[in-house]
VOPAGU-2260 file (C-alpha; in pm, 1 decimal, decimal comma):
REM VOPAGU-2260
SITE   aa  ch    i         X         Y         Z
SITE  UNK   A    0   11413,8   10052,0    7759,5
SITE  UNK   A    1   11601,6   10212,6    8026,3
SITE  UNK   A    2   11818,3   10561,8    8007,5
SITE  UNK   A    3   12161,1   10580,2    8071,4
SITE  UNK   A    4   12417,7   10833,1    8092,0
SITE  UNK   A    5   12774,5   10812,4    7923,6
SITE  UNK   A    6   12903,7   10608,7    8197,2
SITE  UNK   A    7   12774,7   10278,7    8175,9
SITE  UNK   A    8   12666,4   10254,8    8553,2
SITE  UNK   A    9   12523,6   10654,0    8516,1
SITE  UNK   A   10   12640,4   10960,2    8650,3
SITE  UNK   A   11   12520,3   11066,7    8992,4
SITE  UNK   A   12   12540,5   11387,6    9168,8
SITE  UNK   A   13   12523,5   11284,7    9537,1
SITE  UNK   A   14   12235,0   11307,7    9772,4
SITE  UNK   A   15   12191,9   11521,3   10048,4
SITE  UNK   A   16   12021,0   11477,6   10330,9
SITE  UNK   A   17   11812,6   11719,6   10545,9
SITE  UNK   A   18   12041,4   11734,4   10815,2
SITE  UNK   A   19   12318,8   11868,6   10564,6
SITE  UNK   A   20   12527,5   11524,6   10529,2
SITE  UNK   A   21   12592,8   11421,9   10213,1
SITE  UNK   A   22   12515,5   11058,0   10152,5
SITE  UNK   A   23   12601,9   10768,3    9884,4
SITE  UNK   A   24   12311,9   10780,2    9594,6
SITE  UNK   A   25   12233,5   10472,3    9477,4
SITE  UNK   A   26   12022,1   10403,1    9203,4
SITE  UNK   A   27   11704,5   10157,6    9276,0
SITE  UNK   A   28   11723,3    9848,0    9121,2
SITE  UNK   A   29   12050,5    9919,4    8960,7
SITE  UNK   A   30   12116,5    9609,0    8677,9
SITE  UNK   A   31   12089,8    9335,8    9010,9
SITE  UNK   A   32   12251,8    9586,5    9266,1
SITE  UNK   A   33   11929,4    9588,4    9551,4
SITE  UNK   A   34   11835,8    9907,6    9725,1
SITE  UNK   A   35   11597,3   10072,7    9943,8
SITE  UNK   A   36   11258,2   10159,6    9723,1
SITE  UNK   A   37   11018,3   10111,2    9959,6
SITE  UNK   A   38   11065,3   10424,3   10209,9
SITE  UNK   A   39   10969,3   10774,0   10097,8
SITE  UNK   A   40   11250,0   11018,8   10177,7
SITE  UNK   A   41   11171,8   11299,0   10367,6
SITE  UNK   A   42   11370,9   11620,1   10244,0
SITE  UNK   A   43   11599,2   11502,2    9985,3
SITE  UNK   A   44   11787,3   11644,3    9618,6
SITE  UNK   A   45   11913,4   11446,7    9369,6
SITE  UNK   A   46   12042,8   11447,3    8985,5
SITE  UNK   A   47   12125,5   11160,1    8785,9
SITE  UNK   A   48   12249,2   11121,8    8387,7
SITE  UNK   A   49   12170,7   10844,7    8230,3
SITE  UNK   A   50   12279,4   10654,1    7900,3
SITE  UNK   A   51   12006,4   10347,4    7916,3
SITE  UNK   A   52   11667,8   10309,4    7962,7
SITE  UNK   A   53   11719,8   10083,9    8298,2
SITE  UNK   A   54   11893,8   10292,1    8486,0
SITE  UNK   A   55   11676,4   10584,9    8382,4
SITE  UNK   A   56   11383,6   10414,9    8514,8
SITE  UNK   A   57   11572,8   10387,2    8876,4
SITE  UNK   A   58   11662,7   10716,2    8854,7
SITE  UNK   A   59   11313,9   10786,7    9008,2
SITE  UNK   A   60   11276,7   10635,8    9370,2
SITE  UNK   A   61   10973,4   10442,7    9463,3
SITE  UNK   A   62   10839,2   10468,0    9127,6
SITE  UNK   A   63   10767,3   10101,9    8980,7
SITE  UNK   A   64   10819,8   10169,6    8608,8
SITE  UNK   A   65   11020,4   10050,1    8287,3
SITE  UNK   A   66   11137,5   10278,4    7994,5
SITE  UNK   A   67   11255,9   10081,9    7629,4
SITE  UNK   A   68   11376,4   10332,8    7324,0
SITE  UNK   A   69   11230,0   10230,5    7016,7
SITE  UNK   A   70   11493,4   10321,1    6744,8
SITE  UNK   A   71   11894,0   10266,6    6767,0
SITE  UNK   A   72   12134,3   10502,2    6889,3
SITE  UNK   A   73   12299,7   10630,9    7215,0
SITE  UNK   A   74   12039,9   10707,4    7487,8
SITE  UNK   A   75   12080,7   11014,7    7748,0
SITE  UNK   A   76   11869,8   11105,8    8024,4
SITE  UNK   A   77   11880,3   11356,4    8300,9
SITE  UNK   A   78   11645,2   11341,0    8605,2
SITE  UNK   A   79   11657,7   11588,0    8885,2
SITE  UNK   A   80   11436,9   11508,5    9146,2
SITE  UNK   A   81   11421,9   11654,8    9501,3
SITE  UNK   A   82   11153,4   11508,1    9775,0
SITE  UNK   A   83   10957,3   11796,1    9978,0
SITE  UNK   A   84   10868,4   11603,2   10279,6
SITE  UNK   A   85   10481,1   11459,1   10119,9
SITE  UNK   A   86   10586,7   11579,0    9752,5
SITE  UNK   A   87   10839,2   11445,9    9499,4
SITE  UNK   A   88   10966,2   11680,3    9214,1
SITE  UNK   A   89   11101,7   11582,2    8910,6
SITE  UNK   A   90   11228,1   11713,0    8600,3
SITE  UNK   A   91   11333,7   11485,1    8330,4
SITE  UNK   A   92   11496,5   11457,6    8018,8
SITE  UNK   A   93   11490,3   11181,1    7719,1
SITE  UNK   A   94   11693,8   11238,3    7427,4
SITE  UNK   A   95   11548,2   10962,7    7238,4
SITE  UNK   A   96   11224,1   10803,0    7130,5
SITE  UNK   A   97   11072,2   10566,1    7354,5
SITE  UNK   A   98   10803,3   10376,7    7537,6
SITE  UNK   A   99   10702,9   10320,7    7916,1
SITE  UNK   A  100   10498,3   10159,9    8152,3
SITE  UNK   A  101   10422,1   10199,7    8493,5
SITE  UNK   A  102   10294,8   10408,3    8799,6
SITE  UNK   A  103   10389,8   10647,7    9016,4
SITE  UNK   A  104   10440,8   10545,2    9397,9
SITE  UNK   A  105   10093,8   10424,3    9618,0
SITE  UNK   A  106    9920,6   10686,5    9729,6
SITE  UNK   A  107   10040,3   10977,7    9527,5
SITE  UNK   A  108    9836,0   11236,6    9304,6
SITE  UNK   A  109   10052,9   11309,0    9004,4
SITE  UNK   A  110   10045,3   11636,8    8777,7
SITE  UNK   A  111   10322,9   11671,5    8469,9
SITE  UNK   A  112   10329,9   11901,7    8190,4
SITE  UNK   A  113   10539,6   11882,7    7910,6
SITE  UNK   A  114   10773,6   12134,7    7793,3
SITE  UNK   A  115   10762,1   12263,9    7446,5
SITE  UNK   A  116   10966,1   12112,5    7156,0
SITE  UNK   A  117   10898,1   11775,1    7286,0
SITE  UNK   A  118   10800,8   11514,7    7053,8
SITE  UNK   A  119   10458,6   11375,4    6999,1
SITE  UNK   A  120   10368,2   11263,4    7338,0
SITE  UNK   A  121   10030,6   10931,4    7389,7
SITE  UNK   A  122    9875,3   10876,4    7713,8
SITE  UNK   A  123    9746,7   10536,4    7689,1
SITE  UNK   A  124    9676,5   10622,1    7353,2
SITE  UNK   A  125    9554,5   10962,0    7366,5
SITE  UNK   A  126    9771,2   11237,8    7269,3
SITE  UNK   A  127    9886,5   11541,4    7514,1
SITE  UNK   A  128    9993,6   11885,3    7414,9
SITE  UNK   A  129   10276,1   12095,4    7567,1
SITE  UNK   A  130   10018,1   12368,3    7686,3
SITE  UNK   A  131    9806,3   12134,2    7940,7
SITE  UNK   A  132    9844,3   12036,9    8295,0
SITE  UNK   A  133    9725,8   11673,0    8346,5
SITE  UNK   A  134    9697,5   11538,8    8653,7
SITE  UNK   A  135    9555,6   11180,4    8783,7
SITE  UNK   A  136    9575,9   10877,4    9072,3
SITE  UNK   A  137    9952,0   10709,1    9111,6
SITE  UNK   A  138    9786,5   10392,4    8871,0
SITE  UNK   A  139    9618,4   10654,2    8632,7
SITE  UNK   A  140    9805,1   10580,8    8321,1
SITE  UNK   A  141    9995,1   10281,0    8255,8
SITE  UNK   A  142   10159,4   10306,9    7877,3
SITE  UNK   A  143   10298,0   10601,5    7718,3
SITE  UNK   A  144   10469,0   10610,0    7371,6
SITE  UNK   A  145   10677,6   10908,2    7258,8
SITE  UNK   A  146   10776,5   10950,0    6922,2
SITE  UNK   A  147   11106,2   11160,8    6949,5
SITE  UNK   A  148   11285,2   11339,9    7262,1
SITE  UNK   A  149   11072,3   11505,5    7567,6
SITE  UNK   A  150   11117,4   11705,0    7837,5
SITE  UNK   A  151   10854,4   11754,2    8116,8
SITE  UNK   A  152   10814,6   11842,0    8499,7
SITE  UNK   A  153   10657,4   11635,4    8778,0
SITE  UNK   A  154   10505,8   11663,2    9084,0
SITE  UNK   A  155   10410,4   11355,7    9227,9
SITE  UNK   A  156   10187,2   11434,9    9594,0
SITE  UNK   A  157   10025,5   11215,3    9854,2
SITE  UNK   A  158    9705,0   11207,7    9807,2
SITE  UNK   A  159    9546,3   11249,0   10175,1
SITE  UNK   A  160    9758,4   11557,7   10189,4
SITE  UNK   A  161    9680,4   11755,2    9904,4
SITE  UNK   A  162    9280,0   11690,5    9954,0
SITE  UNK   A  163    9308,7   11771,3   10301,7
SITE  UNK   A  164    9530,7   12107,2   10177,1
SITE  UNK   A  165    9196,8   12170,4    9913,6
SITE  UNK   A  166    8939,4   12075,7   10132,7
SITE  UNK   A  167    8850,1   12463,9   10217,4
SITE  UNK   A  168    8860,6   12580,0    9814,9
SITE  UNK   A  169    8542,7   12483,4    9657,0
SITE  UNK   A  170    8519,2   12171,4    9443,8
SITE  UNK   A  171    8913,6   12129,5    9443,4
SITE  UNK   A  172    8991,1   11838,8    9667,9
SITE  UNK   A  173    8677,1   11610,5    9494,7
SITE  UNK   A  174    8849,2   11737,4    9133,5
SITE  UNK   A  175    9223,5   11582,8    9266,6
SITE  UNK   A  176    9037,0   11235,7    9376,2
SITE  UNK   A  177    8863,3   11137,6    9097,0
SITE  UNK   A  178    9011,5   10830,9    8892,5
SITE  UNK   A  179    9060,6   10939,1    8529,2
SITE  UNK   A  180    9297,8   11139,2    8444,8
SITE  UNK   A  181    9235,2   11498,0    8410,4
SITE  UNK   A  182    9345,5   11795,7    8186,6
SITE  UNK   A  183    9369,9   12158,1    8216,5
SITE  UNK   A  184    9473,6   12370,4    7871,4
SITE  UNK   A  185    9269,0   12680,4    7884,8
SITE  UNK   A  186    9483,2   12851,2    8091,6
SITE  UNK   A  187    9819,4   12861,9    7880,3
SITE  UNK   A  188   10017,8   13111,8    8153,4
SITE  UNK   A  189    9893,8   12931,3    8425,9
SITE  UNK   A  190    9997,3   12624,4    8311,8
SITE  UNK   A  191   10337,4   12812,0    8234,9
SITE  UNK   A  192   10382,0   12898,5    8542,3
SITE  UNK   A  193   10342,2   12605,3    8683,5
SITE  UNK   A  194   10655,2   12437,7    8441,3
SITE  UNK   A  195   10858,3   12769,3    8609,2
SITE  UNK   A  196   10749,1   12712,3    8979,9
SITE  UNK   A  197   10904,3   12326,5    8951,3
SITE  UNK   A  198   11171,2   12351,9    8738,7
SITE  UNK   A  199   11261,5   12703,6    8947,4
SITE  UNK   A  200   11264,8   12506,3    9281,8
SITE  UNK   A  201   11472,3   12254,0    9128,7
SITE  UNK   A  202   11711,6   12457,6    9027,3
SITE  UNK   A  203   11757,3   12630,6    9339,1
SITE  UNK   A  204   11825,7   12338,3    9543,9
SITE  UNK   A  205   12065,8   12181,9    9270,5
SITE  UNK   A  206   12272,1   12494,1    9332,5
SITE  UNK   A  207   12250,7   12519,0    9699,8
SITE  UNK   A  208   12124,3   12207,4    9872,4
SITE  UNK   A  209   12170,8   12336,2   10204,9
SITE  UNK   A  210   11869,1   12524,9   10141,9
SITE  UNK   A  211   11686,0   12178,6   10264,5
SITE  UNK   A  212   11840,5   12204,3   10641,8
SITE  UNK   A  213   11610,0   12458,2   10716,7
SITE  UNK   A  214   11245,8   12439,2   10795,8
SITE  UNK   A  215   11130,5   12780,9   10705,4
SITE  UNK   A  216   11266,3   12751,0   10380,0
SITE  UNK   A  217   11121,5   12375,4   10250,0
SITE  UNK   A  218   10752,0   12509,3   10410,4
SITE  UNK   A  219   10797,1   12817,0   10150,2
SITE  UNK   A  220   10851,5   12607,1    9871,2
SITE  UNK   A  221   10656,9   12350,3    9951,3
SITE  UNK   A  222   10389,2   12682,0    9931,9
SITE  UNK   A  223   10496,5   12758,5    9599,7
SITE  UNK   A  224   10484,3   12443,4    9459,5
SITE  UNK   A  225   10092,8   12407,7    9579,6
SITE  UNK   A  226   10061,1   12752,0    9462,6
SITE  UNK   A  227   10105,1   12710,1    9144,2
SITE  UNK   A  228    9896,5   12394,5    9146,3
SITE  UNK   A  229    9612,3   12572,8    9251,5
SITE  UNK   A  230    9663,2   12872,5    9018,7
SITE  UNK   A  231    9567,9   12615,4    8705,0
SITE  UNK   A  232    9289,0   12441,0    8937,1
SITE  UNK   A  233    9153,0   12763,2    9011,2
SITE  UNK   A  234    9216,2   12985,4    8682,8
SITE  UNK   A  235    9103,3   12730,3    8419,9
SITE  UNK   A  236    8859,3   12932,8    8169,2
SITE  UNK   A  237    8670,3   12618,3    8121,6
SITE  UNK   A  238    8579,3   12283,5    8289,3
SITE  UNK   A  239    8833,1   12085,4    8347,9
SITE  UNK   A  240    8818,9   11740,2    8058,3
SITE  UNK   A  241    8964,7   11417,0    8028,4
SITE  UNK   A  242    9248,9   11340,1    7809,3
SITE  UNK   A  243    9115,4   11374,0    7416,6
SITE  UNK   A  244    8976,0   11025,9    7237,3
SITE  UNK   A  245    9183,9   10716,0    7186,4
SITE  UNK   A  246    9387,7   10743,5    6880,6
SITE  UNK   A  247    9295,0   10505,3    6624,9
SITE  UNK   A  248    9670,2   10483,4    6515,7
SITE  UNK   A  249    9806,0   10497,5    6847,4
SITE  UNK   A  250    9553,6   10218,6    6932,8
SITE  UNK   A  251    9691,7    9959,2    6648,9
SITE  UNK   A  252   10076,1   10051,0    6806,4
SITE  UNK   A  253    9928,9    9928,0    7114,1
SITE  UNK   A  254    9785,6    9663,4    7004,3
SITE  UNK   A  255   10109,5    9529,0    6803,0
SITE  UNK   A  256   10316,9    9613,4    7082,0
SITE  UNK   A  257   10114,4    9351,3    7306,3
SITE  UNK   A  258   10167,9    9099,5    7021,8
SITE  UNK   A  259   10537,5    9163,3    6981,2
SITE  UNK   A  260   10613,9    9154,4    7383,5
SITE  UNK   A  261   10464,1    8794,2    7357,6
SITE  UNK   A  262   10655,2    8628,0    7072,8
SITE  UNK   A  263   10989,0    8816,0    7104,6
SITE  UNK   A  264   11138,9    8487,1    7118,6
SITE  UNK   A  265   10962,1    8325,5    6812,8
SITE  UNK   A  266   11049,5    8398,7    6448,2
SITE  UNK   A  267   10753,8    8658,9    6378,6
SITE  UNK   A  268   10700,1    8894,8    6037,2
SITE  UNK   A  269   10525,3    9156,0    5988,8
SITE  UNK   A  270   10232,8    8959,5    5796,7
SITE  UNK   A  271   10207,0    8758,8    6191,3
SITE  UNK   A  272   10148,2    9071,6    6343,2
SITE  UNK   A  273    9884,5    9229,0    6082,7
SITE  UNK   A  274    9708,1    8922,4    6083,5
SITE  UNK   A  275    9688,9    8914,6    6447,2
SITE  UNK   A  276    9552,7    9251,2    6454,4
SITE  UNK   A  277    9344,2    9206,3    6165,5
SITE  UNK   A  278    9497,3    9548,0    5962,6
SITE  UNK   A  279    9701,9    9565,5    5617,1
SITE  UNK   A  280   10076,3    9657,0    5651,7
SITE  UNK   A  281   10024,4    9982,3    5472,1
SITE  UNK   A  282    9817,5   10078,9    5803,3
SITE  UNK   A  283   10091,7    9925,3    6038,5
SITE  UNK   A  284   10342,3   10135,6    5900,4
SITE  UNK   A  285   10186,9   10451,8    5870,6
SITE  UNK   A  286   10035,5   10393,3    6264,9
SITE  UNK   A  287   10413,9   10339,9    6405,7
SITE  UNK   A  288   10551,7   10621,1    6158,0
SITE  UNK   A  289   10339,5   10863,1    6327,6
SITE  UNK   A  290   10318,4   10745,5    6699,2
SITE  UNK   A  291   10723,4   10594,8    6783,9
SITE  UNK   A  292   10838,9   10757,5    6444,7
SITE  UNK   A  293   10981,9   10430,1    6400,0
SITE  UNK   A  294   10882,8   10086,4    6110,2
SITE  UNK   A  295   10752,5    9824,9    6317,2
SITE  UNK   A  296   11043,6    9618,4    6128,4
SITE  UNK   A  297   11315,4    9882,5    6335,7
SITE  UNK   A  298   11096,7    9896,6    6686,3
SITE  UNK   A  299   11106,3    9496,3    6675,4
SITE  UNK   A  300   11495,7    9438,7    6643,1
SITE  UNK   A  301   11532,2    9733,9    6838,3
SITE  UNK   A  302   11277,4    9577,6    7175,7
SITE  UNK   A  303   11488,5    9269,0    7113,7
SITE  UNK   A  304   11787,3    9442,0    7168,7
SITE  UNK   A  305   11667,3    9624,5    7455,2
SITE  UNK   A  306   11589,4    9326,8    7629,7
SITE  UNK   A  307   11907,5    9134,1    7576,9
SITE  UNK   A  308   12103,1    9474,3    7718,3
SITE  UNK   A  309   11937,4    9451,2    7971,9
SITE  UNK   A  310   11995,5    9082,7    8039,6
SITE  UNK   A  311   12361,9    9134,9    8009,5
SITE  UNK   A  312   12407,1    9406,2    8245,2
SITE  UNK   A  313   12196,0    9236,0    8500,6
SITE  UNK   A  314   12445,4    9020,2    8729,3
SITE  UNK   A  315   12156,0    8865,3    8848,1
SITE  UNK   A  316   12131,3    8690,8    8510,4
SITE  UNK   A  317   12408,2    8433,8    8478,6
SITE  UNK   A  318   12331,1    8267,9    8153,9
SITE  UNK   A  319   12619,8    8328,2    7844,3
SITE  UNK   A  320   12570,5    8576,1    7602,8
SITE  UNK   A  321   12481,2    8333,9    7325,2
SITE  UNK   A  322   12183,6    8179,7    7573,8
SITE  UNK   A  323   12078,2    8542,1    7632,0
SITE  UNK   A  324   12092,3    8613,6    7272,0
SITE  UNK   A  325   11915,9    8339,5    7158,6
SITE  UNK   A  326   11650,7    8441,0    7462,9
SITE  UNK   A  327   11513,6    8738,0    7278,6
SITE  UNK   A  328   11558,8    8571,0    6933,0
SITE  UNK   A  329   11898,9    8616,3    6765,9
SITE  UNK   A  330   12034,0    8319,5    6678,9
SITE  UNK   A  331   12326,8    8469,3    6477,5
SITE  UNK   A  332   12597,9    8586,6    6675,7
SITE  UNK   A  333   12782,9    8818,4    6444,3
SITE  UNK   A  334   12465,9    8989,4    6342,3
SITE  UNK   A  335   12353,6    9018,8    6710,6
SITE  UNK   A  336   12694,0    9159,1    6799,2
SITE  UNK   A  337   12622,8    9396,4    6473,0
SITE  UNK   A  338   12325,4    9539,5    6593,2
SITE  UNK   A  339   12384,4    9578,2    6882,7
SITE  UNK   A  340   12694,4    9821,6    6872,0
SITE  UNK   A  341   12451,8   10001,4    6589,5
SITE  UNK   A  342   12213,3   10028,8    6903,8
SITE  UNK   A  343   12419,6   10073,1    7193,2
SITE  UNK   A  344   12736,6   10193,3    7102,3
SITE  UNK   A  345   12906,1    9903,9    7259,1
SITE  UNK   A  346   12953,0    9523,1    7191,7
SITE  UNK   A  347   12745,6    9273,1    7362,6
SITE  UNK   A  348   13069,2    9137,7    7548,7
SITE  UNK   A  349   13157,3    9520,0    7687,3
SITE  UNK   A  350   12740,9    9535,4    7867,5
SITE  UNK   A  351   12823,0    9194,4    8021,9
SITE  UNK   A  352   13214,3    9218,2    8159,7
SITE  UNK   A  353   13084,1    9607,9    8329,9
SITE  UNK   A  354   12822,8    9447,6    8526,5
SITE  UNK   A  355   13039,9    9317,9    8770,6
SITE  UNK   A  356   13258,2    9701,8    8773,2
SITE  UNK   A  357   12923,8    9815,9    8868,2
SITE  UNK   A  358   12854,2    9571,6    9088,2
SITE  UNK   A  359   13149,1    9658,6    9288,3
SITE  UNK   A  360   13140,7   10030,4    9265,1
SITE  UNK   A  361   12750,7   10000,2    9421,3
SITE  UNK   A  362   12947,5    9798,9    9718,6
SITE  UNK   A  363   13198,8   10077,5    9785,2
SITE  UNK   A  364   12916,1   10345,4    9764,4
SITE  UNK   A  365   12690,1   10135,1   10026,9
SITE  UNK   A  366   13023,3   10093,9   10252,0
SITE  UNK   A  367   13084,9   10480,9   10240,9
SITE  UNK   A  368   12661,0   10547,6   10338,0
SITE  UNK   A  369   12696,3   10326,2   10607,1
C-alpha cells in the first residue's frame, strides 16, 4: 500500500527549481489529483512525509510503482529526492512492513543499498543484505517484500549516460548494461561509502538548495555521486554475482500473494489458498512469518483494507463506502469500520470526506505554480 505522512494529503517541503524559484510540489498521481510524470526534471530537491502507502509511491516522480503494508498500524514515510540533471537521488524511509511493485523510470540504470537495521529485505524473491550494492535495468526487479521497516539510498541514472561516462574504464560500461540484476558485497567500505556520498549530497541540498543555481557546484556532485559508483565497480575483491537463489519460502509468499490479488473479492480461507498452491498451512505460515513477518490470515484483511483506503481517498472513485467495501470483500459494515481504524487510525467515513480537502488544496497549489 501506499505511505503517508501524518497529514492525510502528506507533508511536503517545497521544490526548488534551478533558477532559485521556489515552486508548488505536487505529488504524482495524488488520490485522483493529475500531475506532470512524464518529464524528467532537470536540477531539482525535494522532501516529502508520508502516512500511506499511495502517496508514498508518488512521492517518487516518474517512477511507475505501488507500495501496500502488510500488517495494521499507522504508516510513515520520508523520501528525499533531488534530480542531478541525468541522475535522480533518493533516500527513503518505511516505518512499516510492506510490499511493492514496479520500475524505475525508462531508460534509467538503478543502484540502491540498504542501510543497516533494516528489516529482512526479497528481491523478487531473493534476499539482499545491508552490505551490497545492487544495481540493474529500470524493469530489473518487479516485486519486493520487506518484512519490517527499511531504509535505503538510490540512485536512479540514464542509461546512455553512465555507459558513455564508463566507456574508457575497462569492462565497466558492458557490466552497467547487462539485464539481471547485479550485486557487489566484497567491498564492505566501498559500498559504505557509497550510502555516505548519496545520503551526504542529499543532505546538503536539503539544507541549502540554492546550492542547485550554480553550475560548478551540481557538475561536482554530480562527480561525486559517479565517484563513488565507480569506487564499488572498480574495488570489488571478487566478480561481481547475481542476486543469491530464489527463496523457497519467499517463493510460496509469492505465489499466495498472486492468488490472493485475484479473489480479494470472493470469500477465500486459508485451505483455498494452500490448495491452490499445493502446500500444508503449517508451511504457509511459517513462509509469511519469515518473509512479511505477518499470518497470511493478517496480510489478507490487511491487502483488503489497503485497497478500500485507497478507493476512498481516490475522488476519482465515486461509488459509496458500502459499494467500495463490499468491492474488496467486507460485507459487514461495523466490522469494516472496525478494522479499519485498527489499520489506519481513522474511520472509513474520515479517508472519504478528506479527499475532496485534498482535492482542493492540490488546486490552490497548481494556481500558486502557475
Amino acid at each position: 500500500m501506499a505511505l503517508q505522512s501524518g497529514d492525510p494529503a502528506g507533508i511536503r517541503a517545497p521544490g526548488w527549481s534551478v533558477d532559485g524559484a521556489r515552486v508548488a510540489s505536487l505529488r504524482g498521481g495524488l488520490r485522483g489529483v493529475a500531475a506532470d510524470q512524464t518529464t524528467k526534471p532537470q536540477f531539482t530537491i525535494d522532501a516529502c512525509t508520508t502516512a500511506d502507502a499511495w502517496t508514498h509511491a508518488a512521492a517518487l516522480s516518474l517512477w511507475d510503482h505501488e507500495y501496500e503494508q502488510v500488517r495494521p498500524g499507522r504508516f510513515s514515510g520520508r523520501v528525499h529526492t533531488a534530480w542531478l540533471g541525468p541522475m535522480q537521488l533518493i533516500h527513503e524511509y518505511v516505518d512499516h512492513a510492506f510490499k511493492y511493485r514496479g520500475t524505475s523510470w525508462r531508460g534509467s540504470r538503478v543502484f540502491f543499498s540498504y542501510l543497516p537495521g533494516c528489516g529482512d529485505v526479497f528481491y523478487d524473491n531473493r534476499q539482499v543484505g545491508t552490505s551490497a550494492l545492487v544495481t540493474h535495468r529500470w524493469n530489473g526487479v518487479e516485486r519486493v517484500n520487506s518484512s519490517d521497516r527499511i531504509k535505503l539510498v538510490v540512485v536512479a541514472i540514464e542509461e546512455e549516460f553512465l555507459a558513455e561516462y564508463l566507456e574508457p574504464l575497462p569492462g565497466l560500461s558492458e557490466l552497467v548494461r547487462t539485464p539481471v540484476p547485479v550485486c557487489f558485497a566484497s567491498d564492505r567500505g566501498s559500498v559504505a561509502a557509497f550510502r555516505r556520498s548519496v545520503h551526504g549530497t542529499l543532505q546538503e541540498l536539503m539544507q541549502s538548495p540554492a546550492l542547485l543555481e550554480s553550475e560548478r557546484v551540481r557538475a561536482c556532485l554530480q562527480q561525486r555521486v559517479l565517484d563513488s559508483i565507480v569506487a564499488v565497480l572498480s574495488n570489488a575483491c571478487a566478480p561481481a554475482g547475481r542476486l543469491p537463489a530464489p527463496s523457497t519460502r519467499a517463493y510460496i509468499v509469492g505465489r499466495a500473494i498472486d492468488y490472493m490479488d485475484a479473489h480479494l473479492a470472493d470469500s477465500i480461507s486459508i485451505r483455498d489458498i494452500c490448495a491452490s498452491i499445493r502446500i500444508s498451512p503449517r508451511t504457509l505460515s511459517y513462509a509469511f512469518s519469515e518473509i512479511l513477518g505477518a499470518s497470511p490470515k493478517s496480510y489478507l484483511l490487511a491487502t483488503r483494507l489497503n485497497r478500500a483506503s485507497r478507493d476512498l481517498g481516490d475522488a476519482r472513485v465515486h461509488d459509496s463506502i458500502e459499494s467500495i467495501a463490499a468491492r474488496w470483500g467486507f460485507t459487514h459494515m461495523g466490522r469494516f469500520a472496525q478494522y479499519y481504524r485498527a489499520a489506519f487510525g481513522e474511520r472509513p467515513s474520515d479517508t472519504y470526506r478528506a479527499r475532496a480537502m485534498r482535492a482542493r488544496s492540490a488546486g490552490r497549489s497548481l494556481a500558486l505554480a502557475s
